[in-house]
C-alpha positions as CSV (number, residue, x, y, z in Angstrom):
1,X,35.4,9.5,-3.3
2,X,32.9,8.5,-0.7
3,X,33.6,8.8,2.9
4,X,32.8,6.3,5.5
5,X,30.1,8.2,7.0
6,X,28.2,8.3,3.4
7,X,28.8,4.7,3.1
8,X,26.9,4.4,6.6
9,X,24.4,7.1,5.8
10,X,23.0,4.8,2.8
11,X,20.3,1.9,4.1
12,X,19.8,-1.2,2.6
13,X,16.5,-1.8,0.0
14,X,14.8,-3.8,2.7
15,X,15.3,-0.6,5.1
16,X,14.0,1.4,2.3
17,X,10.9,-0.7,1.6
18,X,9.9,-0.7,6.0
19,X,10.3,3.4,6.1
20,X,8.0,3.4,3.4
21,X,5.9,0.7,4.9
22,X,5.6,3.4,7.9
23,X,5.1,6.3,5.5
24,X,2.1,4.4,4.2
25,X,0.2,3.1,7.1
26,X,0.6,6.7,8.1
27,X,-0.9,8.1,5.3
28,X,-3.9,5.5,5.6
29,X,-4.5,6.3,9.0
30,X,-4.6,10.3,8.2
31,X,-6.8,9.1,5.3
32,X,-8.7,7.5,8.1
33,X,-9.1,9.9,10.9
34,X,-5.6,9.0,12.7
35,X,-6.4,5.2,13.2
36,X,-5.1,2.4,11.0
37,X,-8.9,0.3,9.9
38,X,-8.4,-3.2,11.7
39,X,-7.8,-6.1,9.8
40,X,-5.7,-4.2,6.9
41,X,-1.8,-4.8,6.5
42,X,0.5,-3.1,4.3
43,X,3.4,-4.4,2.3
44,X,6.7,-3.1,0.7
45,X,8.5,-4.8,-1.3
46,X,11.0,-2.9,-3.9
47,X,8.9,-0.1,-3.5
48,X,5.8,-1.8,-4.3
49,X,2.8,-1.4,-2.2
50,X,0.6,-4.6,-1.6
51,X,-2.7,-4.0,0.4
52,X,-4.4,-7.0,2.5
53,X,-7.2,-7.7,4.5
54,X,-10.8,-6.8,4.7
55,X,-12.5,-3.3,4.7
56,X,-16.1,-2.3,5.1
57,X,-17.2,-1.4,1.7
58,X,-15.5,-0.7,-1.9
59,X,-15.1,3.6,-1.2
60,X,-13.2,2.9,2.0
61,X,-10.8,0.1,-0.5
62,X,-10.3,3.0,-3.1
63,X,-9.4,5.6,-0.6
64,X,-6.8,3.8,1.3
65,X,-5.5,2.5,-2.5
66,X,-4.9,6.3,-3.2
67,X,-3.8,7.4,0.3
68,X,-1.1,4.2,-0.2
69,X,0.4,5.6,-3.5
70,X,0.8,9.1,-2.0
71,X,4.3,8.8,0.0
72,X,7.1,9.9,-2.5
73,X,9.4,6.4,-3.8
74,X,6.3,4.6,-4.5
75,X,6.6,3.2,-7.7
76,X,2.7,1.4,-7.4
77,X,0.1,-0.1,-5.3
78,X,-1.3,-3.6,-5.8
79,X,-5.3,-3.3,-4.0
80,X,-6.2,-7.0,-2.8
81,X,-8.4,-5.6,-0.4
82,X,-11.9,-7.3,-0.3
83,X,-15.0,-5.9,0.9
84,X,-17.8,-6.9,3.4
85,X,-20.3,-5.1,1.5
86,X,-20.5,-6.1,-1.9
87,X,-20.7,-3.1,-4.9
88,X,-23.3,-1.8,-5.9
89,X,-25.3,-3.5,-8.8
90,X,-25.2,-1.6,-12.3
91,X,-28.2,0.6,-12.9
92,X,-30.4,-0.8,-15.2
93,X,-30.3,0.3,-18.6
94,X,-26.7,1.2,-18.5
95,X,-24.6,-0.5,-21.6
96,X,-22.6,-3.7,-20.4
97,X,-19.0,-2.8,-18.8
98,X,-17.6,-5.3,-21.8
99,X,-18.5,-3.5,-24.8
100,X,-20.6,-3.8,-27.9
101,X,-20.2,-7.2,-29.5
102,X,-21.4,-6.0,-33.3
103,X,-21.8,-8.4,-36.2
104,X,-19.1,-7.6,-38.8
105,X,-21.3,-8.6,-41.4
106,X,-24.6,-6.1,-40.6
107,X,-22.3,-3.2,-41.5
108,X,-23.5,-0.9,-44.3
109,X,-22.5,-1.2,-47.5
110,X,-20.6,1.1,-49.2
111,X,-18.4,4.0,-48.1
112,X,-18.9,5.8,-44.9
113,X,-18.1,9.4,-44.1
114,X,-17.8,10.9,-41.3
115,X,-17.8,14.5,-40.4
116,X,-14.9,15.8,-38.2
């Protein structure tokens, strides 16, 4: 049996979701040196995390990502943050970020072994 002043004691989700809004922008702003970076807002919804806005460059977007999913009753964070500098090009030489695109049919025949 609950008593009244549990039944007052409880908040609602939407009270939920703005302490952890709080929680969050607090947590950026350590992440940040005590200030909240301009031009970024945070949203809560069912425990969901939502960055907005613009930040400097994609390290500073990463690091606020993190320092977002870090208050406890966070179940994710969704990074729509854009950057004013772009990212950095791939090095040259590196292998494509999408993968090898091999031609089934240049596969050698017979069996293959390999040693494990």
């Amino acid at each position: 049996m609950q008593t009244e002043t549990q039944d007052t004691a409880r908040t609602s989700p939407d009270e939920d979701d703005e302490l952890l809004r709080e929680r969050v922008g607090t947590c950026i702003a350590e992440a940040c040196g005590g200030d909240m970076p301009d031009g970024v807002a945070v949203h809560v919804v069912d425990r969901r995390v939502t960055l907005t806005g613009r930040v400097e460059d994609i390290d500073l977007s990463q690091r606020l990502e993190k320092a977002a999913a870090t208050p406890p009753g966070i179940l994710g964070v969704s990074n729509q943050l854009t950057t004013r500098v772009p990212p950095p090009p791939e090095p040259a030489g590196q292998p494509q970020a999408s993968g090898m695109r091999a031609d089934p049919s240049s596969k050698p025949s017979g069996q293959v072994n390999h040693k494990v």
